[in-house]
C-alpha positions as CSV (number, residue, x, y, z in Angstrom):
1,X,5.7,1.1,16.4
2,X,2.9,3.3,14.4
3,X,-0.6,2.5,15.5
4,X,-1.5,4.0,12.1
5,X,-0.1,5.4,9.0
6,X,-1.7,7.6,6.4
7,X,-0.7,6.8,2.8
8,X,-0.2,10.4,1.2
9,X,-0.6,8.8,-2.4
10,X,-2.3,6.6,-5.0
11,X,-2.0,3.8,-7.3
12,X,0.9,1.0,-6.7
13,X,2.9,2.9,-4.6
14,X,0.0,3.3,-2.0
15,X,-1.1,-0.4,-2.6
16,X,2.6,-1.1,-1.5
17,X,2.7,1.1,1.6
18,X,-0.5,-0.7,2.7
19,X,0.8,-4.2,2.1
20,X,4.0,-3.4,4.3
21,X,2.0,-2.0,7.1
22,X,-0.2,-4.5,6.7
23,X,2.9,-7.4,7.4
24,X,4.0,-5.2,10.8
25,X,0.7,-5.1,12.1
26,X,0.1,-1.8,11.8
27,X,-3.7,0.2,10.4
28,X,-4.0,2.1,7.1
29,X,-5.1,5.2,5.6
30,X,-5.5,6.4,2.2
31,X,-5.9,10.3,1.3
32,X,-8.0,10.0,-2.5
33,X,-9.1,12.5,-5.0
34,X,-12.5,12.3,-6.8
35,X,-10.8,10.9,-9.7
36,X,-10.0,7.7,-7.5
37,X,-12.9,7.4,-5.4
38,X,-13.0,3.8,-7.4
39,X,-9.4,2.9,-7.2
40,X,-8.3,-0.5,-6.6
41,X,-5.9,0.4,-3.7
42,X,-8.5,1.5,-1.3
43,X,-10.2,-1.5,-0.9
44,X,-7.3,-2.8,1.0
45,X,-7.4,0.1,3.2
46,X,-8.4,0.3,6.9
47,X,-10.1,3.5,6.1
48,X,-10.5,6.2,2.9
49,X,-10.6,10.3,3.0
50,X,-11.4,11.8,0.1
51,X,-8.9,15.4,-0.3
52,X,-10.2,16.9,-3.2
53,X,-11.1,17.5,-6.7
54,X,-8.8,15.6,-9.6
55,X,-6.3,18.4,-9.7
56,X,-2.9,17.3,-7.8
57,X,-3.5,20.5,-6.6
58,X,-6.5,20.6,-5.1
59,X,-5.9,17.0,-3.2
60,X,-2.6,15.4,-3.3
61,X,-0.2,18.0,-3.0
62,X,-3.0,19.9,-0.2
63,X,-1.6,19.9,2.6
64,X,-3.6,20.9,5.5
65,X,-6.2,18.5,3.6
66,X,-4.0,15.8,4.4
67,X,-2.6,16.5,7.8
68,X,-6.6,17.1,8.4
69,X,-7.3,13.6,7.4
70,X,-4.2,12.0,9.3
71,X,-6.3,14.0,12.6
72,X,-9.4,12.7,11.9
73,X,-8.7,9.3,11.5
74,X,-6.2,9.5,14.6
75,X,-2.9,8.6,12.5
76,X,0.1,8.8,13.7
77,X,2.8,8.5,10.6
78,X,2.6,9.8,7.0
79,X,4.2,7.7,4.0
80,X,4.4,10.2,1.5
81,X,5.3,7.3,-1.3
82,X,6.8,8.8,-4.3
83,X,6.2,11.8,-6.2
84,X,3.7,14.8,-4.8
85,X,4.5,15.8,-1.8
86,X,7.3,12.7,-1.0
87,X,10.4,15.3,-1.6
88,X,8.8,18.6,0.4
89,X,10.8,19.2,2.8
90,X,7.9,22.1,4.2
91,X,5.4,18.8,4.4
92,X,7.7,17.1,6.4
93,X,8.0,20.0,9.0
94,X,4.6,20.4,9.1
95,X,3.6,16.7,9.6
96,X,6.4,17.2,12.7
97,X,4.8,20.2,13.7
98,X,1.8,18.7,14.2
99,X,3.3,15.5,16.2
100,X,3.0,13.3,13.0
101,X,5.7,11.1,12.0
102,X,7.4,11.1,8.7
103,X,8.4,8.3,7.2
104,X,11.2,9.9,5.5
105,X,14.2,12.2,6.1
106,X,14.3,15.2,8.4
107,X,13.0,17.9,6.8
108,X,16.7,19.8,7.7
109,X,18.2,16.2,6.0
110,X,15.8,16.7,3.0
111,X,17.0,20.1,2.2
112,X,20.5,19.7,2.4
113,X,20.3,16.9,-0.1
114,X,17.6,18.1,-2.5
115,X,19.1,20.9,-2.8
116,X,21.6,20.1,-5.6
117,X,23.9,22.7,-4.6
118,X,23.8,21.9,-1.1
119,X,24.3,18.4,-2.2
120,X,27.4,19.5,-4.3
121,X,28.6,20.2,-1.3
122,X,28.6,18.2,1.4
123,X,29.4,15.2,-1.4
124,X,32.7,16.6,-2.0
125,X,33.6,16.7,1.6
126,X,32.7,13.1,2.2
127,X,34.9,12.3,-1.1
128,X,31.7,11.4,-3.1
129,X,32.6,12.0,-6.9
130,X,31.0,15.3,-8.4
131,X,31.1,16.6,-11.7
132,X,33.6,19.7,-12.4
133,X,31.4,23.4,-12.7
134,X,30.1,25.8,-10.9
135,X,30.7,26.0,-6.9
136,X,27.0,27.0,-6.4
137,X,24.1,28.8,-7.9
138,X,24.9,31.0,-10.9
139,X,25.0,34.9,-9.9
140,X,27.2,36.1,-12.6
141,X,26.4,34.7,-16.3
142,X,30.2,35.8,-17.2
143,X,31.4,33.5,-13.9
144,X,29.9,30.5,-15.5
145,X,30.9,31.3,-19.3
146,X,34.5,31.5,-17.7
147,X,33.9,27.9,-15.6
148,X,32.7,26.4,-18.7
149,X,35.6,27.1,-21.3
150,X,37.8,26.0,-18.0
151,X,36.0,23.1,-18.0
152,X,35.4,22.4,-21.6
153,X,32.2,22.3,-23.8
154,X,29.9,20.8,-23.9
155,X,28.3,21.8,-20.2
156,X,24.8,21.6,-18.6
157,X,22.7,24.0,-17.2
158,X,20.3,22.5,-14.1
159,X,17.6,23.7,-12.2
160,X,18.9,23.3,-7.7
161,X,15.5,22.5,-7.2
162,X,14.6,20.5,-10.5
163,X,14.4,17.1,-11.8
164,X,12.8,14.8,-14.8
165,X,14.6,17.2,-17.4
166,X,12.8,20.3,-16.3
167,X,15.0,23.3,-15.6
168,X,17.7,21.6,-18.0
169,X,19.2,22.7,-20.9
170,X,22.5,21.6,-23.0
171,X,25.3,24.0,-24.3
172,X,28.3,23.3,-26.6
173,X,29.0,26.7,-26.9
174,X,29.4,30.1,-25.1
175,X,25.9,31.5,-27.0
176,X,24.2,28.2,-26.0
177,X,25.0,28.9,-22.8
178,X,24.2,32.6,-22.0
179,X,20.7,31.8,-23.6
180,X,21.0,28.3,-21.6
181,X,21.0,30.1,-18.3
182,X,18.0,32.6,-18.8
183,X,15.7,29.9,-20.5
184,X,16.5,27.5,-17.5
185,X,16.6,30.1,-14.8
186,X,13.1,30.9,-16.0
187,X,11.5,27.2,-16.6
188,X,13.2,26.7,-12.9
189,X,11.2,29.1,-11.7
190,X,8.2,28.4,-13.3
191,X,8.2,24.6,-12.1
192,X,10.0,24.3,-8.7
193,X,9.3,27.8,-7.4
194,X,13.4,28.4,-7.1
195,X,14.8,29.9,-10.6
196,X,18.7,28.6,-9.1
197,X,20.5,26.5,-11.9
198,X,23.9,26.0,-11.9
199,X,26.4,24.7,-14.4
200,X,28.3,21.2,-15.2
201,X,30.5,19.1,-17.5
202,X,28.2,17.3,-19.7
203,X,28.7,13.5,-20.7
204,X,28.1,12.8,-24.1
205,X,28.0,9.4,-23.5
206,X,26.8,8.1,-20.7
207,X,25.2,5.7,-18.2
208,X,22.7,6.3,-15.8
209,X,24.0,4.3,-12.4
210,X,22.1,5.1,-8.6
211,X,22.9,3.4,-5.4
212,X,20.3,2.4,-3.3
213,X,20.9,3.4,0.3
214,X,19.0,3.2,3.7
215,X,19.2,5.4,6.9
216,X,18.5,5.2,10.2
217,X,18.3,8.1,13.2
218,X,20.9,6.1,15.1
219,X,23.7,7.1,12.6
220,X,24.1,4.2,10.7
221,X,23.4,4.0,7.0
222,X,24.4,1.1,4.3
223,X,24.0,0.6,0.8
224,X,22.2,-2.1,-1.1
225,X,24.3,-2.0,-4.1
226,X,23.6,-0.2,-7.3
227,X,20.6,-0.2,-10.3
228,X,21.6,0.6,-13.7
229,X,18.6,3.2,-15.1
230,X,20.5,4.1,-18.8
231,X,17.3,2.6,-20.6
232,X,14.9,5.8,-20.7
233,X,13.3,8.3,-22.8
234,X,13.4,12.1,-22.5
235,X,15.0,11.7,-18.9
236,X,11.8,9.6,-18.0
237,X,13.2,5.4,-17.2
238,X,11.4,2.4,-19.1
239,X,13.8,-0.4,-17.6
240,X,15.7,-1.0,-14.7
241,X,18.6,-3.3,-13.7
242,X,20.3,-4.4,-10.6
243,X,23.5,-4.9,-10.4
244,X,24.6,-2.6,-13.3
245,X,26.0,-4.9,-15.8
246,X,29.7,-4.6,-17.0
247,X,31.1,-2.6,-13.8
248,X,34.4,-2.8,-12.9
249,X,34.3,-4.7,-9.1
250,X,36.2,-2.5,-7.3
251,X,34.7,0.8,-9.0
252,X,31.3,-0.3,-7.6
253,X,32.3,-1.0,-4.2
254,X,34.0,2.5,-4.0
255,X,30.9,4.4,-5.1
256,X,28.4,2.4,-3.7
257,X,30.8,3.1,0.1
258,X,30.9,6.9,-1.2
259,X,27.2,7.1,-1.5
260,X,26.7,5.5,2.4
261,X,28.8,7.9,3.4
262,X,26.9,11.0,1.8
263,X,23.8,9.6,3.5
264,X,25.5,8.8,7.0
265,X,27.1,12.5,6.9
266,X,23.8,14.0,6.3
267,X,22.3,12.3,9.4
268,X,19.1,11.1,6.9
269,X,16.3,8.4,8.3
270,X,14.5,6.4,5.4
271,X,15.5,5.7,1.9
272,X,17.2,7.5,-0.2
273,X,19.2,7.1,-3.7
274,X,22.2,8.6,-5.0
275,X,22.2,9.0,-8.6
276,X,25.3,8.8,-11.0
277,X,26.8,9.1,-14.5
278,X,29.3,7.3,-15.3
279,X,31.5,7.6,-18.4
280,X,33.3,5.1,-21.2
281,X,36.0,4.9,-18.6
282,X,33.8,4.2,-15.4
283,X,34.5,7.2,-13.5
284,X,31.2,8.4,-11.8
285,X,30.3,11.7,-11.3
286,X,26.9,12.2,-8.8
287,X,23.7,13.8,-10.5
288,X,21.1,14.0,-7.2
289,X,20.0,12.1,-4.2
290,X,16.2,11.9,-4.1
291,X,15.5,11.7,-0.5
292,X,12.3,8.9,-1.1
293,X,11.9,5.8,-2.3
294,X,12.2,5.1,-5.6
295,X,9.8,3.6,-8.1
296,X,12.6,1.5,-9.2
297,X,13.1,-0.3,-5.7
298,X,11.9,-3.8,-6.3
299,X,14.8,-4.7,-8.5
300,X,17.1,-4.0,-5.6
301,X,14.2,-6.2,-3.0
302,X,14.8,-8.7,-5.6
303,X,18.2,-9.0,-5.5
304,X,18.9,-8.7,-1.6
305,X,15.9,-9.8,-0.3
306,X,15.5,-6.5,2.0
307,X,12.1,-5.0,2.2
308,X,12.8,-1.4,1.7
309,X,9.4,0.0,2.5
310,X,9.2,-2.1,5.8
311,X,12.6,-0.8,6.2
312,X,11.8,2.8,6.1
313,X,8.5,2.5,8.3
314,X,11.3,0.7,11.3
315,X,13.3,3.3,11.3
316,X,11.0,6.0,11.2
317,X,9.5,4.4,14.5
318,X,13.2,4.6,15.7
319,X,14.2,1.1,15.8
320,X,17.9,0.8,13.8
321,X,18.7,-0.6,10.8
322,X,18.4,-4.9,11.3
323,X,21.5,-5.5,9.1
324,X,25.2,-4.2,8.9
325,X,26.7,-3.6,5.8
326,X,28.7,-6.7,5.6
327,X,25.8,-8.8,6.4
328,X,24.0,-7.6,2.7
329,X,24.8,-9.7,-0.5
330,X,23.5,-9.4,-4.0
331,X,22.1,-12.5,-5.7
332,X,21.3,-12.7,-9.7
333,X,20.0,-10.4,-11.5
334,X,16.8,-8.2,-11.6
335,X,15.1,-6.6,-14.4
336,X,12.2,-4.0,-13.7
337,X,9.8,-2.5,-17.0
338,X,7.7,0.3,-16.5
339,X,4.0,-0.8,-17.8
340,X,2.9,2.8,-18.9
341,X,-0.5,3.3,-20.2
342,X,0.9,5.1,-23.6
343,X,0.7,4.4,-27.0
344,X,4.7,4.5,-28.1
345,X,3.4,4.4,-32.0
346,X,1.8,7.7,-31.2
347,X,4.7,9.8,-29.5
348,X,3.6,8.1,-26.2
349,X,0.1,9.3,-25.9
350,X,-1.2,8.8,-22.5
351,X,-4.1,6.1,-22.6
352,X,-7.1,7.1,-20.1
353,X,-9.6,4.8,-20.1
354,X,-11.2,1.7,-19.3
355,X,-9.1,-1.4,-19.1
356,X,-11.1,-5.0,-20.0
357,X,-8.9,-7.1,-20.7
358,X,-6.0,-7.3,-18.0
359,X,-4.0,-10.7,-17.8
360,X,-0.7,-10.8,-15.7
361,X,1.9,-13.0,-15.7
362,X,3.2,-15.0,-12.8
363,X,5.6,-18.2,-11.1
364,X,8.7,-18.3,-9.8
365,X,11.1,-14.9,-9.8
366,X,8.1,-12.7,-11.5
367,X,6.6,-10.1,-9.2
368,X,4.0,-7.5,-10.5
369,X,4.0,-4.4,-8.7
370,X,0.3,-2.6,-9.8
371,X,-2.7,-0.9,-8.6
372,X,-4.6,-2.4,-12.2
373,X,-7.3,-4.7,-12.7
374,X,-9.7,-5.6,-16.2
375,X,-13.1,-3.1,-15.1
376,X,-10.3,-0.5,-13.7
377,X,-10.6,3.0,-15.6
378,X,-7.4,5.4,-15.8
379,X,-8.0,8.3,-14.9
380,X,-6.1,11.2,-17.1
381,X,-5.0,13.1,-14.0
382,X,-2.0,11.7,-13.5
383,X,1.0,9.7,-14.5
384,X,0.4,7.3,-17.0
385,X,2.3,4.2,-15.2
386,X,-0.1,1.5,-14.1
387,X,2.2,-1.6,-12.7
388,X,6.3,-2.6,-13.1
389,X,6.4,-5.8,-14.2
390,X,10.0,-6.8,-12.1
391,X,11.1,-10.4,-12.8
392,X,15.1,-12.0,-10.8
393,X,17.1,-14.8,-12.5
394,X,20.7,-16.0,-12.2
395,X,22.3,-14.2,-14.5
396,X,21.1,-10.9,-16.8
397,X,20.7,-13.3,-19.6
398,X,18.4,-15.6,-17.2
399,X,16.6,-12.4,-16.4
400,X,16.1,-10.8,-20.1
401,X,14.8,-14.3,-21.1
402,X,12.1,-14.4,-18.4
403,X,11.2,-10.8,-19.0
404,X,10.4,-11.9,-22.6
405,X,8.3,-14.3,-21.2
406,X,6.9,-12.4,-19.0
407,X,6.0,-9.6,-21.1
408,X,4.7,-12.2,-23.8
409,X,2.0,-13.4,-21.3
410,X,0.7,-9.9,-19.9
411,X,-2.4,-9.1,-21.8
412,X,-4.2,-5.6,-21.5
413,X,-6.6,-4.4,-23.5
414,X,-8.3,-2.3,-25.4
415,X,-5.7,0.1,-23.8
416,X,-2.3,0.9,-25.6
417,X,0.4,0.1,-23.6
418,X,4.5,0.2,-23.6
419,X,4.1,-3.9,-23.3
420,X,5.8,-3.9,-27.1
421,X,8.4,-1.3,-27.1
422,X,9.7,-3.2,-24.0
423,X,9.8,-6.6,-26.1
424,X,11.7,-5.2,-28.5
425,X,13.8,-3.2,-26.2
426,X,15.2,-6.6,-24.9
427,X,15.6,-7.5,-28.5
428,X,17.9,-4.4,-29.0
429,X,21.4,-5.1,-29.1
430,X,22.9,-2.5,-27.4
431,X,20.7,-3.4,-24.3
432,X,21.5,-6.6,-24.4
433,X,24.8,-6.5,-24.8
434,X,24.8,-3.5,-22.3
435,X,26.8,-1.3,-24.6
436,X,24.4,1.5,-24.7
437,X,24.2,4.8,-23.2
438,X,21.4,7.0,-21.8
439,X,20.4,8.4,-24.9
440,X,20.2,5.0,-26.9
441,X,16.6,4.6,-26.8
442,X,16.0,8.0,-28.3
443,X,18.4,7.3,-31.3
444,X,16.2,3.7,-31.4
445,X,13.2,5.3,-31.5
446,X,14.2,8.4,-34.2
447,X,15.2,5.2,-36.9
């Protein structure tokens, strides 16, 4: 086991990291930017290195800053959390370059699955639904005007590299889509450093659905069931669910064994989550894998009991995974809201600032995952989420109902937060009822 790991992020994902090194015994370090000298986190840290200026780009996503400061302080794994540098697969050869483990995929497993192409690819041979389009990257605009009227319109155009809606754009027909390509091909580019997109059948309406999986370098992988993330704004998630309500049975356990498979073909280490639409009719059609951990996670540790950080860090260290797939079950029902620091009355203004009032809930099936504290200021560097209020219960209505309460009870101040569009969210019948669709927020919110 690791001696020492170096946390290669901030706020409640590195206070996470540190809590599940901290229950196997092993010593922390956290990488900081200026911005966070005064951050919460790293008072529970064996040691602190400060990387650079605010800029993400000047600290967190420097990497000979942090390999330097994993020598220097003599650790021998890197948890790259989420976000930054977590899905680089150059940062991952470099940390085993330097004889620094990465808790995470190989950097050869990482490619092959962030690439969505790649993906594409190896997910069709291991019988993992894909949506109909292009076989690869687009060369010829003509090729993929001709797969699309195959296909039938409408069709997306996605960035191979992209993600959060970057790189993405809708067409319904063949001008949409010749412009489509360049403006993609060029906002690809301009974000991910690769301009590849490629094209598929779009879903007008549908439900975001991701399967939790886990890896080890001993060939075995499992699932821990499935997290419905339809509830979300501009491609960005507010709530999350585990297990996705209103699934046909047998449907779930086909993907969810589809989505192990993907993972075990790839030969991946660590967590990693396949990511799904799925039409009116339940058929699924894979979006990504995001070879990491996901910010969503606890709503799956809530309803299996597994740790999935602690998880990741074994089988980085080579051990194998401590369960086989029939000895994982899914109990209740968990619910997870993502506490952002925005004002949703003002197009979701990120709120920097200082917090003074900061009350949290708690008792029995209520977890708070956060970095946040009353005296804490928010920095306006980076993301705007401060915590996930996650809460379990027997059923979905059980959950819902102690969300409610749950959210009724968290007080933070003078700080806008999302606290109320989640209460009404519950409220909202198509949520509740689990009729809606990935888009039903935004039609919500346009009223």
């Amino acid at each position: 086991m690791f001696k020492r790991i170096l946390i290669a992020n901030r706020g409640e994902i590195a206070l996470r990291v540190i809590r599940a090194a901290k229950e196997l015994g092993i010593g922390t370090v956290c990488v900081y930017s200026t911005a966070d000298r005064d951050g919460p986190w790293l008072e529970h840290a064996d040691q602190k290195v400060c990387i650079g200026p605010p800029p993400a780009k000047d600290s967190y996503l420097r990497i000979d800053r942090i390999i330097a400061a994993a020598e220097i302080t003599h650790a021998d794994a890197i948890h790259p959390g989420y976000g930054f540098l977590s899905e680089n697969a150059h940062f991952a050869e470099v940390c085993r370059d330097c004889h620094i483990q990465f808790i995470g995929p190989s950097p050869e497993a990482m490619s092959q699955l962030g690439d969505k192409v790649n993906c594409k690819r190896l997910a069709k041979r291991t019988g993992t639904p894909v949506f109909p389009g292009t076989d690869g990257a687009i060369e010829e605009v003509d090729e993929a005007v001709r797969v699309a009227h195959e296909i039938g319109f409408p069709v997306i155009v996605k960035a191979s590299a992209g993600g959060g809606g970057r790189g993405m754009r809708i067409a319904r027909d063949e001008s949409q889509l010749r412009e489509g390509i360049e403006t993609a091909q060029r906002e690809a580019l301009a974000a991910f450093g690769n301009g590849a997109v490629y094209v598929e059948k779009f879903l007008e309406h549908a439900r975001h659905f991701e399967v939790q999986t886990l890896g080890d370098n001993h060939g075995n992988a499992v699932h821990l069931f499935e997290r419905d993330c339809s509830s979300q704004r501009r491609h960005q998630k507010l709530v999350e669910e585990a297990p996705a309500p209103g699934v046909d049975p047998e449907k779930r356990r086909r993907v969810c064994e589809s989505a192990a498979a993907l993972i075990r073909a790839a030969k991946y280490c660590g967590a990693a989550t396949c990511e799904f639409l799925m039409d009116r009719e339940q058929n699924f059609y894979m979006l990504e894998v995001n070879t990491r951990v996901q910010v969503e996670h606890p709503v799956t540790e809530m309803i299996t009991g597994v740790d999935i950080v602690k998880t990741m860090i074994r089988a980085a260290a080579g051990e194998t995974l401590p369960f086989t797939q029939d000895e994982i079950s899914a109990k209740g029902h968990a619910i997870e809201c993502r506490i952002n620091a925005e004002d949703p009355d003002r197009g979701f203004m990120p709120q920097a600032g200082l917090i003074e009032r900061w009350s949290a809930p708690s008792g029995p099936g209520i977890r708070l995952d956060s970095h946040a504290r009353a005296g804490y200021r928010i920095p306006p560097n980076y993301d705007s989420m401060i915590g996930k209020l996650i809460v379990h219960g027997a059923s979905r209505d059980a959950a819902i109902a102690k969300m409610k309460d749950a959210l009724k009870a968290f007080e933070i101040g003078p700080i806008k937060t999302t606290i109320p569009l989640h209460l009404k969210l519950m409220d909202h019948p198509d949520f509740r009822n689990a009729t809606f669709d990935i888009h039903f927020v935004e039609r919500w919110l346009k009223k």
